[in-house]
N, C-alpha and C positions, 0 to 999 in steps of 0.2 A: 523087520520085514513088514510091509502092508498088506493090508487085503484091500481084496478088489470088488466091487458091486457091480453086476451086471447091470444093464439099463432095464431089464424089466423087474427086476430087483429094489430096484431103487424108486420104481413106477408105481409098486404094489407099496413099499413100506409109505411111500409120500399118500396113498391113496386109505391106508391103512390110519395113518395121523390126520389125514383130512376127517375121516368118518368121526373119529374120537372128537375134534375140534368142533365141529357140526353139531356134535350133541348137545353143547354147550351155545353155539352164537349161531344165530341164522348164516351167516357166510363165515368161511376159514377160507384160509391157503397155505402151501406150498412150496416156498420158491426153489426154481431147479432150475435160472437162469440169472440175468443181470434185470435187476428193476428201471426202468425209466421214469423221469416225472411222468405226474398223474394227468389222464385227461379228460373229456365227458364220457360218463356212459352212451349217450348218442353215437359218440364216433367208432363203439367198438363193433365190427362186425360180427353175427354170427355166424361157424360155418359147419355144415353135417361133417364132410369131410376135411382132411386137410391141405391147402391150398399148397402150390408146387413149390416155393419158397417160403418161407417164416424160420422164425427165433421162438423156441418154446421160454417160456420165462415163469410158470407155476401151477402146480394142479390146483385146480378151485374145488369145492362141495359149497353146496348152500341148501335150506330148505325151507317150508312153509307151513304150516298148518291150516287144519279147515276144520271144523265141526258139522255134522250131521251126514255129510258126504266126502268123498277121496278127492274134491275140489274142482278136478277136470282139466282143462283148459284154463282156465285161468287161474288156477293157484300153480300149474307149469307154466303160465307166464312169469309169475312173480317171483319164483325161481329161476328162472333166464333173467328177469332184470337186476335181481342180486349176483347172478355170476356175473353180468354184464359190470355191476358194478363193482365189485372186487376186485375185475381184469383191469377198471378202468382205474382205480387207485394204484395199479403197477407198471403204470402206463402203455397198456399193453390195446392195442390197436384191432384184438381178432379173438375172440372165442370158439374154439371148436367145442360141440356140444359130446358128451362122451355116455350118457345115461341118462336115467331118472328112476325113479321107485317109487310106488305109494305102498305105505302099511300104514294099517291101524295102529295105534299106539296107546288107547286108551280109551276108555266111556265113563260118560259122570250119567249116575240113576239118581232117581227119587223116588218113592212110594207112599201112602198115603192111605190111612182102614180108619173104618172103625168096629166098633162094637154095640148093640143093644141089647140087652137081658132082660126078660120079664117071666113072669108065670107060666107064662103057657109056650114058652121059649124061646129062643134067640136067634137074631139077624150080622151077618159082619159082612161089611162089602171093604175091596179094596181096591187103590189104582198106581199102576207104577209106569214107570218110563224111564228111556235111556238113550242117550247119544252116541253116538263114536267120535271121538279125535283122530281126526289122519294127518299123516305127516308125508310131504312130498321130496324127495331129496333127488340133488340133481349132482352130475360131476362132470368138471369141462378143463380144461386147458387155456388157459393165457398165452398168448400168443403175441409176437409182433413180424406184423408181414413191411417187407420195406415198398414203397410205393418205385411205381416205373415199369 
């Protein structure tokens, strides 16, 4: 006898293998449909929601890193052009955008003293500093919408 996967069952585990994948390459995917030859990232559309016909064909994740700041705008561009282009190696024609997230993920310090000692007694100065690494992660859907 089989068992059966609800569709949002199956939306969570694909979303679930996405994040795991992502930790490892800036872009993963997916597939939850039929792949098509690959086309330009140019021609994929992005779309908030989703349009009244399409063929889902793979949940995407991608992300980015920044140092010193959560990147903004532009390192959430560079993650829409990695999903753009993941969609577009499965020749999927439409990306619906589905999230994003920023968290810190890490900080590199350095510091720096010294010491001087004499008779009548002693001075130490020191100086340190530290950055944050942020990581921008995004998740979207592959899509192919038919033209007409």
């Amino acid at each position: 006898m089989g068992t059966s996967t609800s569709p949002l069952a199956a939306r969570l585990a694909a979303i679930a293998l996405i994040a795991g994948l992502a930790a490892c390459a800036p872009s993963a995917h997916v597939l939850v449909g039929t792949a098509r030859p690959p086309i330009s990232p140019a021609l994929v559309k992005v779309y908030s929601q989703p349009p009244p016909v399409y063929e889902e064909i793979a949940v995407l994740g991608a992300y980015s890193k920044s140092v010193f700041n959560a990147g903004g705008q532009r390192t959430t561009d560079k993650v829409v052009a990695r999903l753009k282009a993941e969609a577009a190696k499965l020749g999927a024609n439409g990306l619906i955008l589905e999230g994003f997230d920023q968290t810190q993920t890490g900080s590199i310090g350095s510091g720096v003293g010294s010491d001087s000692y004499s008779n009548h007694g002693s001075v130490a100065v020191g100086v340190g500093g530290a950055v944050g690494i942020f990581k921008t992660s995004g998740q979207g859907r592959a899509i192919f919408v038919p033209s007409g």
